[in-house]
C-alpha positions as CSV (number, residue, x, y, z in Angstrom):
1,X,-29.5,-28.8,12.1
2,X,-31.0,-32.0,11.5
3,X,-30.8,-35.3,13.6
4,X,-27.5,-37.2,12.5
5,X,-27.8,-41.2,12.0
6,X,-26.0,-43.2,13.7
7,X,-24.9,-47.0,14.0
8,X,-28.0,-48.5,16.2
9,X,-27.0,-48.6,19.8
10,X,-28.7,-50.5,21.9
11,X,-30.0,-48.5,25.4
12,X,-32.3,-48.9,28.7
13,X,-35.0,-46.9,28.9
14,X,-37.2,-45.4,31.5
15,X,-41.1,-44.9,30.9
16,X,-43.9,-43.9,32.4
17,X,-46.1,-46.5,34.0
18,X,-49.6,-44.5,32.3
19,X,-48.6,-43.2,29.2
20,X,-45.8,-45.3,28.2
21,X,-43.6,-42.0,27.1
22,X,-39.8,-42.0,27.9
23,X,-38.5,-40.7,31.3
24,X,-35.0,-41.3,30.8
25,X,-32.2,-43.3,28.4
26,X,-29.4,-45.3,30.6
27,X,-26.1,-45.1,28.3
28,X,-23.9,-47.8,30.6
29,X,-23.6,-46.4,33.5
30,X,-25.3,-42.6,32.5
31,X,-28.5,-41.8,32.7
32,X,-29.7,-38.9,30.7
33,X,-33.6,-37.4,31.7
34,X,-35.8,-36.5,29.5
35,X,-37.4,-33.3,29.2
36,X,-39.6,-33.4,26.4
37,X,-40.8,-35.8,23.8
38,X,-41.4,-33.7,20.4
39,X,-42.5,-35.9,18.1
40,X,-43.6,-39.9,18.5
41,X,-44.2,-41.7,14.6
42,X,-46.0,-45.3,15.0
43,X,-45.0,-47.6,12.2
44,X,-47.1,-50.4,12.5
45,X,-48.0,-50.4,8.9
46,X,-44.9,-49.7,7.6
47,X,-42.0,-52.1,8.6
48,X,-39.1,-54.7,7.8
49,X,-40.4,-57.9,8.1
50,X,-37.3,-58.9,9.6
51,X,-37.3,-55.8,12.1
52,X,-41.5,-55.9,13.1
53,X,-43.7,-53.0,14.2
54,X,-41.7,-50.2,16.0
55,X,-42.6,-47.1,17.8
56,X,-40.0,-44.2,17.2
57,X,-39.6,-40.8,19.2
58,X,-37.5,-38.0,19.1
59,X,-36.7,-36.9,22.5
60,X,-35.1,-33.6,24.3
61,X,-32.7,-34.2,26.6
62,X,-29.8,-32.1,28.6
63,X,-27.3,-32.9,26.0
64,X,-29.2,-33.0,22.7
65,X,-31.8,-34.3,20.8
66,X,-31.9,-38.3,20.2
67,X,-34.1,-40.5,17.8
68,X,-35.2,-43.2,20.1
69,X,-36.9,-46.3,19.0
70,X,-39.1,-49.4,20.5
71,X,-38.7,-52.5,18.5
72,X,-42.4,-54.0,19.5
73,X,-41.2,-57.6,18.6
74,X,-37.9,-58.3,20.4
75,X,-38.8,-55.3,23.4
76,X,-35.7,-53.4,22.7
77,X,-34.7,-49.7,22.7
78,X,-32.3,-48.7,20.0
79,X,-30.7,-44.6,19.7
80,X,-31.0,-44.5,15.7
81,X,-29.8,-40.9,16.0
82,X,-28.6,-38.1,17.5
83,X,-28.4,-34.2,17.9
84,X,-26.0,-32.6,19.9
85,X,-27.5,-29.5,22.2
86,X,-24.6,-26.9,20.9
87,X,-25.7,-27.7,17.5
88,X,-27.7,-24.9,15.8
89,X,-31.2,-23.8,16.7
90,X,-33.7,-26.7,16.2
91,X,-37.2,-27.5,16.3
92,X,-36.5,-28.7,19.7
93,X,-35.0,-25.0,20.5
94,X,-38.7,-23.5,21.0
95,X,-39.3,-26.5,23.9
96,X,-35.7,-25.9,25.2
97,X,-36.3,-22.3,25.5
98,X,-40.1,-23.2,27.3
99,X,-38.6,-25.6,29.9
100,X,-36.0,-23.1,30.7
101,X,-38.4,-20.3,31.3
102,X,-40.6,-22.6,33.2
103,X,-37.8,-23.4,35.6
């Protein structure tokens, strides 16, 4: 199953101080960790004038896969999508299955 759109929800997110990648996603008062980050698209060509450059990633978490995205101009973090983790297998399934043998 593919990520589902959603309305664009504005979130917090966590990064690392080196590399810039997403730690974790604060929902309110939840705050989901991030185990993996399987894909990262820049679109700094590409844009809505009215939107600017973004950066978007597509994040593993406990609870499903998420399309997160940085708007560069504002400095916001916006879930443009969404997979839930009882879906069926993924792309993401192969890093699920890695993290869980890891452990």
């Amino acid at each position: 199953m593919s990520i589902i759109s959603i309305s664009p929800l504005e979130v917090q997110v966590r990064c690392d101080w080196f590399d810039g990648r997403p730690r974790a996603i604060r929902f309110e008062r939840d705050e989901l960790p991030v185990l993996a980050v399987t894909r990262v698209r820049r679109e700094s060509a590409a844009y809505r004038a009215a939107v600017g450059p973004r950066t978007c990633f597509e994040v593993l978490t406990r609870t499903g896969r998420y399309a997160l995205v940085y708007r560069h101009r504002d400095r916001h973090w916006i879930v443009e999508g969404l997979e839930p983790a009882g879906s069926t297998r993924s792309a993401g399934g192969h890093a699920r299955e890695k993290l869980a043998d890891a452990a």
